[in-house]
NUNUKE-263784 format. One line per 10 residues: number of its first residue (from 1); their letters; for each residue y, x, z of N, C-alpha, C. Coordinates in pm, whole numbers, plus 32768, in hexadecimal, padded with zeros to 4 digits. Each point is the difference from the previous one (the first is absolute). Layout:
BEGIN
NUM	a	Y X Z Y X Z Y X Z ~ ...;
This chain:
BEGIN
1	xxxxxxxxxx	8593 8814 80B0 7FE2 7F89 7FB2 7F7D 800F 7FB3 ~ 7FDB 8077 7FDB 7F78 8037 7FB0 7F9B 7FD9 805C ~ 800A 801E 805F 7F7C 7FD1 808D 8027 7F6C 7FEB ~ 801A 7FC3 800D 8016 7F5E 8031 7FC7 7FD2 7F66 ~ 8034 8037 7F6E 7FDC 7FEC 7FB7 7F48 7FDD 7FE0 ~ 7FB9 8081 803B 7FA6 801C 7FF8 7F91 7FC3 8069 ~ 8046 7FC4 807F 7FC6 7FCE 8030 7FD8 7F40 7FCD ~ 806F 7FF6 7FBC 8016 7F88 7FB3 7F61 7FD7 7F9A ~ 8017 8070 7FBE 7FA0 7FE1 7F8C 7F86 8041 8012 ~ 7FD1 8030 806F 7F61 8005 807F 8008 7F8D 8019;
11	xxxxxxxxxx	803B 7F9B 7FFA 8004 7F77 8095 7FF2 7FD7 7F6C ~ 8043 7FDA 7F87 7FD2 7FC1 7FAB 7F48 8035 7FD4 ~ 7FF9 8082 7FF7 7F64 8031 7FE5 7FA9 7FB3 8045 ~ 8023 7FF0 8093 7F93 7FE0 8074 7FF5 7F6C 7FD9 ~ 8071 7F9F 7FD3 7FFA 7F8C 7FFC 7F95 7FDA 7F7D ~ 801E 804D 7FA9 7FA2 8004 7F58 7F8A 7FEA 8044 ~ 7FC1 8054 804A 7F83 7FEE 802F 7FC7 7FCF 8030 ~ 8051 7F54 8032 7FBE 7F9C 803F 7F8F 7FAB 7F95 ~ 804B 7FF5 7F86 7FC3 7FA2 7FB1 7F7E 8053 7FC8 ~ 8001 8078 8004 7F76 8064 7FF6 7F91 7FD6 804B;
21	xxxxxxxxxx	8031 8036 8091 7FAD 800C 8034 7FAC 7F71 8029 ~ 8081 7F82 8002 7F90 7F75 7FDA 7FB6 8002 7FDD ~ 803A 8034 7F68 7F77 7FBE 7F98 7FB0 8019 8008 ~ 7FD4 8086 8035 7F80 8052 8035 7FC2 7FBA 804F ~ 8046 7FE7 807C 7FF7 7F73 8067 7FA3 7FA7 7FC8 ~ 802C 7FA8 7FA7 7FE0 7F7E 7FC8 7FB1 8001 7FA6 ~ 7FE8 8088 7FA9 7FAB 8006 7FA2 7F73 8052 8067 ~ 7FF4 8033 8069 7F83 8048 8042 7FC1 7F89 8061 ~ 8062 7FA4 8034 7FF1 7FBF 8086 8026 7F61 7FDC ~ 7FD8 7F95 8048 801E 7F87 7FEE 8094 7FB9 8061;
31	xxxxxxxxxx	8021 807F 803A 80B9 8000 803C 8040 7F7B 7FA7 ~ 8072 7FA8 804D 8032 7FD3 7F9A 80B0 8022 8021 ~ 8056 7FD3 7F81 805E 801A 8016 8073 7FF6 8068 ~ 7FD6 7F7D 804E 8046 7FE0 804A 7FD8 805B 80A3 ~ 7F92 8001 7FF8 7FA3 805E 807F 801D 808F 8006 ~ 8021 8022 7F9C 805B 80A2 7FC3 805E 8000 802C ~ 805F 7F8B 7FE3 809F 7FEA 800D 7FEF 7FFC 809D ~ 7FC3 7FC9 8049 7FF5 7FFE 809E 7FFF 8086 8054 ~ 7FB2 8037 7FB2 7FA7 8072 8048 8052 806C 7FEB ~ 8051 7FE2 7FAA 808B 807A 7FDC 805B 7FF6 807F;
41	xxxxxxxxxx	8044 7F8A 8000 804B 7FDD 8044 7FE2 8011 808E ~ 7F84 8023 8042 7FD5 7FD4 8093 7FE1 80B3 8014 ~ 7FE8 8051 7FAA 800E 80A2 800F 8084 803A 7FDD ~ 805B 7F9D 7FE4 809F 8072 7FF4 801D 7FAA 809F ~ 8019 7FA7 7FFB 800E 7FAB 80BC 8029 806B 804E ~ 7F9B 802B 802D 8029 808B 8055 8061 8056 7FEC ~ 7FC8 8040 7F7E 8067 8087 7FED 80BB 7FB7 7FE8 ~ 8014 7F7F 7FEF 807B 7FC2 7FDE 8024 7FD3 8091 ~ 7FA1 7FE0 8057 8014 7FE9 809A 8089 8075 803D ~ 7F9A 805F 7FDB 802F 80BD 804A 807F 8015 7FE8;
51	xxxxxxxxxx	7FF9 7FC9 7F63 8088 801D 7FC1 806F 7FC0 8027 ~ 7FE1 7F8C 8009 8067 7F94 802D 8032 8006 80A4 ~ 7F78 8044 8039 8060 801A 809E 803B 809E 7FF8 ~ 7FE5 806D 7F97 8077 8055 8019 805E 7FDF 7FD4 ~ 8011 7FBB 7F75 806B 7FD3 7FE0 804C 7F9F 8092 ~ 7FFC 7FAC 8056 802B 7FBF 8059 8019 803F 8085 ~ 7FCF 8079 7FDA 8014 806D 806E 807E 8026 7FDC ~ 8024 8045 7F8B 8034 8049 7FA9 8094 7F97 8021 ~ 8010 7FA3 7FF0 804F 7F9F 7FF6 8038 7FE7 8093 ~ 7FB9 7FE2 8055 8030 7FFF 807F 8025 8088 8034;
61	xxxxxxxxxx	7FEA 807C 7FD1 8033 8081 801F 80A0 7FED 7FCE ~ 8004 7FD7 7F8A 8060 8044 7FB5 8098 7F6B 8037 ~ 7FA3 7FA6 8033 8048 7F7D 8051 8016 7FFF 8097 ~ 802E 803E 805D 7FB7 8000 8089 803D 7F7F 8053 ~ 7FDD 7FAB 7FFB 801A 7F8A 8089 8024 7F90 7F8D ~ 7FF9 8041 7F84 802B 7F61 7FB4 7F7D 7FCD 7FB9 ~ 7FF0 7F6A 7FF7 7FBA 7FBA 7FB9 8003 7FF9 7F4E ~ 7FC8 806D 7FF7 7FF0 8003 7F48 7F8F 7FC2 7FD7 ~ 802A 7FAE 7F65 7F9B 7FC3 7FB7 7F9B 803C 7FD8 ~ 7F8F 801A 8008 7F6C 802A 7FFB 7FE8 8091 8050;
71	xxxxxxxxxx	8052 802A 8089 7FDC 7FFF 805A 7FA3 8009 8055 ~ 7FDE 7F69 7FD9 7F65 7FC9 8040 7FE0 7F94 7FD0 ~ 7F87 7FBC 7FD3 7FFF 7F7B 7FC8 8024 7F8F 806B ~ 8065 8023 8061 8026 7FA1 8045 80B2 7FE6 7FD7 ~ 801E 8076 7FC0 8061 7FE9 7FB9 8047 7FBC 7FA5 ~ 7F77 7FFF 7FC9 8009 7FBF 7F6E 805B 7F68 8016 ~ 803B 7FD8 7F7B 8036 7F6F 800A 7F71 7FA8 7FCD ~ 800F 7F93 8003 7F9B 7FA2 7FD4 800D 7FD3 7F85 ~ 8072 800D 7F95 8013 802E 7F98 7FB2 8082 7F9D ~ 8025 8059 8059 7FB2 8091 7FDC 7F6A 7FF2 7FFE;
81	xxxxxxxxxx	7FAC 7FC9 8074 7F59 7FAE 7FE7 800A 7FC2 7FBF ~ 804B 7F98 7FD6 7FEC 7FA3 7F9A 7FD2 8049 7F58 ~ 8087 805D 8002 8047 8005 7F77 7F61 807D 7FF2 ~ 7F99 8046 8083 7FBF 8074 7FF9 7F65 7FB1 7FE8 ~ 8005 7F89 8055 7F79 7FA8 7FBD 8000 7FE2 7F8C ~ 8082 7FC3 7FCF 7FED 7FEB 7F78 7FCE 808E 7F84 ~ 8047 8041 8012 7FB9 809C 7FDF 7F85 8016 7FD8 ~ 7FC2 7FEF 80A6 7F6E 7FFD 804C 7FBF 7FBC 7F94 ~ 8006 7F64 7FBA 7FC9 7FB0 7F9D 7FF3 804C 7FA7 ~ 808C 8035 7FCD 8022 8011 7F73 7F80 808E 7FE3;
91	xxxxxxxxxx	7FF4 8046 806E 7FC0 8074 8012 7F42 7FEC 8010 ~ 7FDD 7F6D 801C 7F73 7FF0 8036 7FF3 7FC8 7F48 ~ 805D 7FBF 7FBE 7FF1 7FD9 7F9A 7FD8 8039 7F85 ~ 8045 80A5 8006 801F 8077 7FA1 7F6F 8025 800C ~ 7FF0 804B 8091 7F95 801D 8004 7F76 7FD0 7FDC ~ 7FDD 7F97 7FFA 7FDD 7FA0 8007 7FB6 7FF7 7F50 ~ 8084 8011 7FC8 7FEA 7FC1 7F70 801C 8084 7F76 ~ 8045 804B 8042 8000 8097 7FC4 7F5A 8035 8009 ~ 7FAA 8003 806E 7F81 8031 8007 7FB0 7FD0 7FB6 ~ 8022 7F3A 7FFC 7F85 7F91 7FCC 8051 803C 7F6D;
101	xxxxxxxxxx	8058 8028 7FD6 8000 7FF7 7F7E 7FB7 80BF 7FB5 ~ 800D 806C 806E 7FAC 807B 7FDC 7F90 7FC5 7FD5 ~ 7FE5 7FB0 805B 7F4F 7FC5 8013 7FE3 7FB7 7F66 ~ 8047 7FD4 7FF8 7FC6 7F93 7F61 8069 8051 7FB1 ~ 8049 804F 7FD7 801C 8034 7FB1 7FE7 80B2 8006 ~ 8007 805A 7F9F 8068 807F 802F 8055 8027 8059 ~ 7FF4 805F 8048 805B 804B 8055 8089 8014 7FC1 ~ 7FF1 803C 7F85 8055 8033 7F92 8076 7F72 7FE5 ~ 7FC2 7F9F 7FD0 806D 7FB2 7FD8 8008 7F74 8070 ~ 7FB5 8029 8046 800E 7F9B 807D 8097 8012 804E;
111	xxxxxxxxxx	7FF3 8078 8015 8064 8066 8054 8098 7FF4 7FA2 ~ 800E 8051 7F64 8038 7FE1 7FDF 806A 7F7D 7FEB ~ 7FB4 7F98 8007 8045 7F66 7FF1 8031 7FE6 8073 ~ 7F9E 8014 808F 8046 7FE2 8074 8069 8044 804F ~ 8023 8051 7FB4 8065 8078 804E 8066 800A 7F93 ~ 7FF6 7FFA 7F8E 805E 8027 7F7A 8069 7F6D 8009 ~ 7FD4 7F86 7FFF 803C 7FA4 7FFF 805E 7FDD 8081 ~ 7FE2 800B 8049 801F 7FC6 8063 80D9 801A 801D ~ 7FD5 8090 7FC4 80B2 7FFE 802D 8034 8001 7F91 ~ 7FE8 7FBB 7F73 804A 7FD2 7F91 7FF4 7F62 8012;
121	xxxxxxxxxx	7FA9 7FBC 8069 8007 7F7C 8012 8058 7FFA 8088 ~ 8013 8068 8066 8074 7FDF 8045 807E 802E 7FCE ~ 8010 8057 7FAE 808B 800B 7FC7 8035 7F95 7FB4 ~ 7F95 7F9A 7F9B 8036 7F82 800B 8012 7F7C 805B ~ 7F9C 7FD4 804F 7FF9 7FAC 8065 8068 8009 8065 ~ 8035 80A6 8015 8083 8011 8052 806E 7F8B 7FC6 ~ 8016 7FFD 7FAD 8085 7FAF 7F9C 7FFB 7F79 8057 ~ 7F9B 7FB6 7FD0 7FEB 7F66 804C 7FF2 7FF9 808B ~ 7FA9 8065 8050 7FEE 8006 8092 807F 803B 8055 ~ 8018 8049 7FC5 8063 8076 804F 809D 8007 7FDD;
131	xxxxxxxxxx	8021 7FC7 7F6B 803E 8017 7FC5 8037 8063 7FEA ~ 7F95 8084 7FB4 802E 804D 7FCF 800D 7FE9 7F6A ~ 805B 800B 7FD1 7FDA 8007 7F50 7FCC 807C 7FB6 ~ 7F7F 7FBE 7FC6 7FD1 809F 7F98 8053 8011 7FAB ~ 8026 8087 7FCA 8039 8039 7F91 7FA9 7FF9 7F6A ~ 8028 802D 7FA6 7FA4 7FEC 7F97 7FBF 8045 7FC1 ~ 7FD3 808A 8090 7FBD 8060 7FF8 7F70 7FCA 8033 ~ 803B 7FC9 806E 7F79 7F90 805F 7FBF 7F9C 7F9F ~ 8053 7FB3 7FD7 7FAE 7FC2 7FA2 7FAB 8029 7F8D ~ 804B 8050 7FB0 7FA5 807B 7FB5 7F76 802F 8041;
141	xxxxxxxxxx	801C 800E 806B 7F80 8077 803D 7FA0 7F69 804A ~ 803B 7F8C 8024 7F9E 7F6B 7FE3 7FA4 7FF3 7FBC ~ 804C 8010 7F43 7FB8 7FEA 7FCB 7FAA 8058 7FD0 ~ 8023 80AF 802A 7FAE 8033 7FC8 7F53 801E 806D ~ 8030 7F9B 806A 7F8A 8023 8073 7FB0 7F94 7FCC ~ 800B 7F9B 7FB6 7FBA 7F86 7FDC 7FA6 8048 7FB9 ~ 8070 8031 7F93 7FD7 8031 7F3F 7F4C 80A0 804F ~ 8056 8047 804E 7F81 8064 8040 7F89 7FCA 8051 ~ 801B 7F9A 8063 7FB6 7FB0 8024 7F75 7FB4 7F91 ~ 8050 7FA7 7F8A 7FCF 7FE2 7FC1 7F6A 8061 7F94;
151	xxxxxxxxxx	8045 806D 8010 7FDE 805D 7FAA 7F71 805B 802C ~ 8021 7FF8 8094 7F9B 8007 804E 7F78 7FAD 8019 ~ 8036 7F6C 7FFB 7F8D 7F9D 7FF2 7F8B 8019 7F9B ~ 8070 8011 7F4E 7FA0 800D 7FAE 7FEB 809B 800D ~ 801D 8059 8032 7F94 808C 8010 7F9B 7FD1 8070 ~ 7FF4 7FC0 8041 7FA2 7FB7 8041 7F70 7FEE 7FB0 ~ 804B 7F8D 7FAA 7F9B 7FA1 7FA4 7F9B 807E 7FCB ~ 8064 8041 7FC6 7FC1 8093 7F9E 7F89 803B 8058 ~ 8041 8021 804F 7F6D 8077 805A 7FC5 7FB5 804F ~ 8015 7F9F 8023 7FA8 7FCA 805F 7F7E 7F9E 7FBF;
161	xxxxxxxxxx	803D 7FC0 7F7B 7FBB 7FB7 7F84 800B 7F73 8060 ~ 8022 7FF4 8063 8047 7F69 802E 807C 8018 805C ~ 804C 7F81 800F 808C 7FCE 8027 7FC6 7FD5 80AD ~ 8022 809A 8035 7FC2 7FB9 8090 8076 7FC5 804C ~ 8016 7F80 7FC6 8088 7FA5 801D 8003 8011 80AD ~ 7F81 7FEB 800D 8039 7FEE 80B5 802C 806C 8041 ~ 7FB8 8088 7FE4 805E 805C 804F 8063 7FFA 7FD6 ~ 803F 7FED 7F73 8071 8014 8006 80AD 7FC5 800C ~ 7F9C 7F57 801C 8042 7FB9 802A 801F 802B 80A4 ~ 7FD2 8032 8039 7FE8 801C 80B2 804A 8077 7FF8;
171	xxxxxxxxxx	801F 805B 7F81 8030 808E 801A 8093 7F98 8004 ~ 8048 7FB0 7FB2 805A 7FCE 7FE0 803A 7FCB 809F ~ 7F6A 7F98 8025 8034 7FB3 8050 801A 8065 807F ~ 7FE2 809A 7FDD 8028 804A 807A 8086 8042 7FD6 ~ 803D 800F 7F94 8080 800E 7FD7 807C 7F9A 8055 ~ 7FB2 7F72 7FEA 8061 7FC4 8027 801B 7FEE 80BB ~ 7F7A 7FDF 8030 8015 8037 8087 805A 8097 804A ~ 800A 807C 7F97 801F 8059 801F 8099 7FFD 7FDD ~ 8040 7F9E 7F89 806D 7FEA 7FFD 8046 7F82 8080 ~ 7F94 7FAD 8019 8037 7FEC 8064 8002 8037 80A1;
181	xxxxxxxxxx	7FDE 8070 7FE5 8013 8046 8092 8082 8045 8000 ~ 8010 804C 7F72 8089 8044 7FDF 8050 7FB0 8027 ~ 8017 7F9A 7FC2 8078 7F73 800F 8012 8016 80DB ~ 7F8F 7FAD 7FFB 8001 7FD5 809E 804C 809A 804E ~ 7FBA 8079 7FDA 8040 8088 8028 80B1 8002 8006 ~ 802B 7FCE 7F7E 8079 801E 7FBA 8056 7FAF 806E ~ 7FBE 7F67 8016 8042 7FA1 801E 800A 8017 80B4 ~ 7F95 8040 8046 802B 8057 806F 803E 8035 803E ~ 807B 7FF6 804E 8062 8044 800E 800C 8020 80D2 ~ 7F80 7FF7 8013 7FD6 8020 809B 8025 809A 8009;
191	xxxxxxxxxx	800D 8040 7FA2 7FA7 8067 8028 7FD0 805D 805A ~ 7F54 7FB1 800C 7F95 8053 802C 7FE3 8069 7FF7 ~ 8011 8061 8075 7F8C 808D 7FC4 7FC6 8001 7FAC ~ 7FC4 8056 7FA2 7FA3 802B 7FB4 7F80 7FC9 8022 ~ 7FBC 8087 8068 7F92 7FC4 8044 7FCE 7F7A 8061 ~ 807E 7FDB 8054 7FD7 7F82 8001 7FFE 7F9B 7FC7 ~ 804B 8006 7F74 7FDD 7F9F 7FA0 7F84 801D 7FB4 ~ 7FAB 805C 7FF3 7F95 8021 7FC5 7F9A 7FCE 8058 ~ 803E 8022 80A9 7F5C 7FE1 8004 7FF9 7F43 803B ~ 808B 7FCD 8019 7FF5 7F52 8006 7F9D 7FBC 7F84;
201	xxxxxxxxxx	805C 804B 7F82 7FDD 7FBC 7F93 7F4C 8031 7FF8 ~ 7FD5 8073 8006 7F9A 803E 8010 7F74 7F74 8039 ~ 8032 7FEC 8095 7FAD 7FEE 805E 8018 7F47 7FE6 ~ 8055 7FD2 7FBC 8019 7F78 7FB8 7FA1 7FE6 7F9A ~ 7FDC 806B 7F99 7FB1 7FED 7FA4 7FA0 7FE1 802B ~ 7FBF 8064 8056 7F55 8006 8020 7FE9 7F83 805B ~ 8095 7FE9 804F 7FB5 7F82 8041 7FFA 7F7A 7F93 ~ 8059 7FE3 7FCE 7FDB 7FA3 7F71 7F69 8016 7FBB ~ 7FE5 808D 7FC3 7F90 7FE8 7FD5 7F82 8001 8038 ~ 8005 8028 8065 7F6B 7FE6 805E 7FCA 7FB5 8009;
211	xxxxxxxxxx	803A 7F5A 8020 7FCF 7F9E 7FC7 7FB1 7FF2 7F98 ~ 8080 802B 7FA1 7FBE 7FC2 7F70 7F5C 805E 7FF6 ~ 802B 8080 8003 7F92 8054 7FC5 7F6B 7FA7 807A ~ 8020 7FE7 8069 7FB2 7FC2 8072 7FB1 7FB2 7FAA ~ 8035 7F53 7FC6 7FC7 7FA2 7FCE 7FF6 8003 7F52 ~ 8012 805F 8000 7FA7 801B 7F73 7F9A 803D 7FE3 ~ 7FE2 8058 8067 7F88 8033 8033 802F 807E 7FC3 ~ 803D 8047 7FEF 804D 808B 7FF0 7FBD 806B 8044 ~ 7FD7 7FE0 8097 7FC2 8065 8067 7F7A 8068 7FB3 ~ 7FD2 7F4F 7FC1 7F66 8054 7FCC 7FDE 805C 7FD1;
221	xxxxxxxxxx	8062 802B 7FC0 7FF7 8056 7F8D 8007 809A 8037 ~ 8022 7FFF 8080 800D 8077 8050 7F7F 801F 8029 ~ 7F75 7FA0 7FE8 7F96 8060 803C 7FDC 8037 7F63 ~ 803C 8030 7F9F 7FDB 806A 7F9F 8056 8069 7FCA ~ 8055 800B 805B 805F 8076 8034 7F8A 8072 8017 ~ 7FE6 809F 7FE8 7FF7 8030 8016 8052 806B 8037 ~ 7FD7 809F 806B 8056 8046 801C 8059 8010 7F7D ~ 8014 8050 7FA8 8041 8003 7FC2 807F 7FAF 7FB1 ~ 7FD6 7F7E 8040 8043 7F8B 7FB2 805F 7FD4 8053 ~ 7FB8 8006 80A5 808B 7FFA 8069 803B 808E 7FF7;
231	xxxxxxxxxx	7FEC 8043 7FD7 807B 8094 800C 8052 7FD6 7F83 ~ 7FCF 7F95 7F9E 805A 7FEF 7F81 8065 7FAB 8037 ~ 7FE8 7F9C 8052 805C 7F93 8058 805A 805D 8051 ~ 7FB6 8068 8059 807F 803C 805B 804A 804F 7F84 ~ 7FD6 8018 7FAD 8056 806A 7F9F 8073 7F8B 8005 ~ 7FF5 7F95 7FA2 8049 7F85 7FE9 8074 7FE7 8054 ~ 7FB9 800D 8084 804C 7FD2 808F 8094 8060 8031 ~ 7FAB 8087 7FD9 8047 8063 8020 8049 805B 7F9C ~ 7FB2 8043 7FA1 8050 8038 7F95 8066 7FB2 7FE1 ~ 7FF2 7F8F 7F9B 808D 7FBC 7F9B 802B 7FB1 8064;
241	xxxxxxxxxx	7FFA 7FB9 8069 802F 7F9F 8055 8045 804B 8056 ~ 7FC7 8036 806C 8058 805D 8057 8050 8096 7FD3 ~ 7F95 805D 7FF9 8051 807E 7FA4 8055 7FE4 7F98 ~ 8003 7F8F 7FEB 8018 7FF8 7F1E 80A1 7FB3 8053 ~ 7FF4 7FAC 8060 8081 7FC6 803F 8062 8085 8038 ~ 7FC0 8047 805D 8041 8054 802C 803F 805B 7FB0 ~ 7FB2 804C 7FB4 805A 805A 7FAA 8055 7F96 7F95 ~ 7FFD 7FAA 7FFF 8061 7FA7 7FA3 8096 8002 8068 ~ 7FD8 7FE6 807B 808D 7FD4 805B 8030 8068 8000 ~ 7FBA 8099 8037 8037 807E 7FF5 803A 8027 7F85;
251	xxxxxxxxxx	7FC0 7FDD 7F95 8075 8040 7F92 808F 7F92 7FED ~ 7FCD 7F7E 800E 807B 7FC9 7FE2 80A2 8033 8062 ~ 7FAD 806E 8061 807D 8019 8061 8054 8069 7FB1 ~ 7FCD 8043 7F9A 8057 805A 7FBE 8009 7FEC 7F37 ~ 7FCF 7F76 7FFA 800D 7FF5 7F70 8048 7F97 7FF1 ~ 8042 7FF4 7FA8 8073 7F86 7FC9 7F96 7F88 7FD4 ~ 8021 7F8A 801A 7FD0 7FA2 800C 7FAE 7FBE 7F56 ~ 8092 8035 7FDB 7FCA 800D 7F53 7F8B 802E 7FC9 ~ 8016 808F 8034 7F8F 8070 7FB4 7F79 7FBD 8060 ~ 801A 7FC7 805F 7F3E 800A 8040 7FEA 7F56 7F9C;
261	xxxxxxxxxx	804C 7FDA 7FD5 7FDB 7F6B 7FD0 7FB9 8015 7F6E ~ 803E 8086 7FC4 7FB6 8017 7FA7 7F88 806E 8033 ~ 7FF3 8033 8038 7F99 806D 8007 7F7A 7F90 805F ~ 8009 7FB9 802D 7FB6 7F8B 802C 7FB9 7FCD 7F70 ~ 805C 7FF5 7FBC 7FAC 7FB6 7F54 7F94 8059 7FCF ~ 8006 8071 801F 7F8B 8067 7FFD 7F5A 7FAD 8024 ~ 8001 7FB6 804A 7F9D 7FAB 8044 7FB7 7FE9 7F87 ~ 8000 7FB3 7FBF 7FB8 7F83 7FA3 7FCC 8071 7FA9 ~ 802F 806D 7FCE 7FE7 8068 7FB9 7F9D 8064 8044 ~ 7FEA 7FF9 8075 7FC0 8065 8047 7F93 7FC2 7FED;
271	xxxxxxxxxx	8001 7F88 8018 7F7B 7FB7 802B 7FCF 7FC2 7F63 ~ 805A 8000 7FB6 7F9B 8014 7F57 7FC3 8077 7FD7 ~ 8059 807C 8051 7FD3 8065 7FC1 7F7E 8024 8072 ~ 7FBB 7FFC 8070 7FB9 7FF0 8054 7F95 7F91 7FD5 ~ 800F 7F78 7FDF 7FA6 7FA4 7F9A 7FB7 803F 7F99 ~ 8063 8033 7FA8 7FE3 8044 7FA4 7F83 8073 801C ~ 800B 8059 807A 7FBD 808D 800B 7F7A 7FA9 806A ~ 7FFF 7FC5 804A 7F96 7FC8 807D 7FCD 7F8B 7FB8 ~ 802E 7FA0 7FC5 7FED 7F83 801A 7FB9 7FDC 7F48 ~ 8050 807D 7FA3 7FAB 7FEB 7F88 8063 7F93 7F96;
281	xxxxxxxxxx	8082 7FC7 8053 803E 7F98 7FB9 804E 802B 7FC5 ~ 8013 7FDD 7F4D 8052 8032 7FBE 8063 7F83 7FBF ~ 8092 8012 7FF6 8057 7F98 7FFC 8003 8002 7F5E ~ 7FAD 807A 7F96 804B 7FFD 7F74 8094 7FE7 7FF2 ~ 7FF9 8027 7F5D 8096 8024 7FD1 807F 7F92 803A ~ 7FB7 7F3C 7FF4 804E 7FCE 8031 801E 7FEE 8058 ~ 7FB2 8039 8082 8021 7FFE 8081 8048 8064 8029 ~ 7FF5 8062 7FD7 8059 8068 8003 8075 7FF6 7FDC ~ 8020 7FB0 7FC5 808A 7FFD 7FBF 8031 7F7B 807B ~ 7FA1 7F92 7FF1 8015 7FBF 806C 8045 8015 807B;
291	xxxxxxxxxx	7FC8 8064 803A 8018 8045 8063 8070 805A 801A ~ 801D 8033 7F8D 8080 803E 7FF3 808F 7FBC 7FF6 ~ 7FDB 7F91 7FB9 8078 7F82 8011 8010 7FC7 8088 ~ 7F95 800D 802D 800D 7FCF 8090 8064 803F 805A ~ 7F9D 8076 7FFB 802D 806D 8065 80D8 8036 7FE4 ~ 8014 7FEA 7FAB 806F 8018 7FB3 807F 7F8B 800D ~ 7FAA 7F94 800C 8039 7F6D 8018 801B 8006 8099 ~ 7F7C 8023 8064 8034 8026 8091 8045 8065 8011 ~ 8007 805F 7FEA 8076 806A 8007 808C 7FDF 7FD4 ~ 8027 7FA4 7FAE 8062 7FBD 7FCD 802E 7F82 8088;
301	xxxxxxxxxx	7F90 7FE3 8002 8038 7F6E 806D 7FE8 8073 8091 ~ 7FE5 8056 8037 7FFC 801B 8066 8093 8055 8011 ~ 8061 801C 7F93 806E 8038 7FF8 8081 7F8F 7FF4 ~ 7FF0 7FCD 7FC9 8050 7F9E 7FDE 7FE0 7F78 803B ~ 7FA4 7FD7 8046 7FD4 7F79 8066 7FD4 802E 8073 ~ 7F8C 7FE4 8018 7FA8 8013 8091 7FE4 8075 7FE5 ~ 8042 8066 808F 7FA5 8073 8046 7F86 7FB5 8042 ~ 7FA6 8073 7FD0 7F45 7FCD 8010 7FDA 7FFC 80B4 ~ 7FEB 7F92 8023 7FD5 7FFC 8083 7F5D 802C 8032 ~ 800B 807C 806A 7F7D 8037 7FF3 7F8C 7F9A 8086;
311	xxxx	802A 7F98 8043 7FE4 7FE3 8047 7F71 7FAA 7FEA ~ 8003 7FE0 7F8B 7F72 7FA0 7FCB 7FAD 8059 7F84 ~ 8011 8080 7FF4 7FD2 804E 7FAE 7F76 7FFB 8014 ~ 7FAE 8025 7FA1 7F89 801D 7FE6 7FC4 806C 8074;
């Protein structure tokens, strides 16, 4: 369980380092967020390809002459694409708006808001959607994700000497996309492989945003990519996206579902404390405390509501 443990909170490390290595991105190069979010998604493709046909190997070994669900994507029900496009959205969306919000805000509290909230807003939204009822531990740890949230804004105001409302409206509006992927996850009951649900939803995103990044003129920004700047994209592609997935699935095979939901909360903290050392961003006393209500509030709702879904992670 110590190995699975440990592989857990590497896959959270690798993930910290997306919103880093952006900003570097966005602050050296005229990249934009959505053209990032693409270019991630179109270098894990492959390595989630590989995965998904041993896994279907793996499956038809362990099945011989019978027709099992993900199998092969000919298996699949049309339910299971449905319920895996929708995903696919929820996932072109995250990405999408988690990056645009590194970009106009901090790494540090960008990250924080969009990952801290999300499963104290599905441990309540379960009640009305799902009908689960929160306890009045969940609600507690509600309000204390608002009260840290909040607290965060004005450590914002403080060090930054302005209210950069829009990233952090976009870190939010990537909270709520990411709670609705949890939901849509929860409400799932196909169940898909691992890997071939990673890489449908995967290869759903990028085709959604290609477009967009297409007619916004997104492309351009790639003739001031230097070498170094595409090895920051394959890092992106490959470190926290592919490696940062894999050792996440491998430990969850020997850790209780509980303990990786909290050792996952490690995230938002890695990547303040990484802000903090690369990036120069400091959250002060009230962000710190901010942050600690947060982090404390998700550990509370990830025990007592929603186990943390790693599928739309950073």
């Amino acid at each position: 369980m110590l190995q699975g443990a440990l592989f857990i909170a590497l896959a959270a490390l690798l993930w910290a380092t997306t919103g880093i290595v952006a900003k570097f991105l966005f602050t050296g190069t005229e990249l934009e967020a959505l053209t990032l979010a693409w270019l991630r998604l179109m270098v894990a493709l492959p390595f989630f390809w590989l995965l998904m046909r041993r896994e279907q190997r793996r499956l038809k070994a362990a099945n011989p002459g019978q027709s099992v669900p993900g199998s092969s994507l000919r298996s699949l029900s049309l339910k299971a694409f449905i319920t895996l496009a929708a995903l696919g959205l929820f996932q072109a969306f995250y990405q999408g708006s988690y990056l645009l919000a590194v970009d106009l805000t901090g790494a540090g509290i960008a990250t924080l808001i969009s990952l801290c909230l999300p499963p104290v807003m599905v441990a309540i939204l379960a009640a009305p959607l799902l009908g689960e009822k929160p306890g009045v531990l969940t609600i507690l740890s509600a309000l204390a994700a608002i009260i840290g949230t909040s607290m965060l804004v004005v450590s914002d105001v403080d060090t930054a000497g302005t209210l950069r409302l829009a990233g952090i409206l976009m870190a939010v509006l990537a909270a709520v996309v990411y709670s609705g992927f949890s939901l849509t996850s929860r409400y799932n009951s196909a169940g898909t492989p691992v890997f071939t649900t990673a890489f449908i939803c995967f290869a759903t995103a990028a085709l959604l945003l290609f477009p967009v990044v297409g007619f916004s003129g997104g492309f351009a920004g790639l003739d001031t990519l230097g070498l170094k700047h595409w090895l920051m994209v394959a890092y992106i592609g490959v470190g926290p996206t592919c490696i940062g997935y894999l050792l996440f699935f491998t430990g969850m095979k020997t850790t209780p579902a509980t303990l990786s939901s909290i050792i996952v909360t490690l995230e938002p903290l890695f990547v303040a404390i990484l802000a903090w050392i690369f990036l120069g961003e400091v959250l002060g006393m009230i962000g710190i405390a901010g942050a600690l209500i947060l982090t404390v509030a998700v550990i509370v709702a990830s025990l007592y509501g929603q186990p943390r879904t790693a599928s739309a992670e950073s």
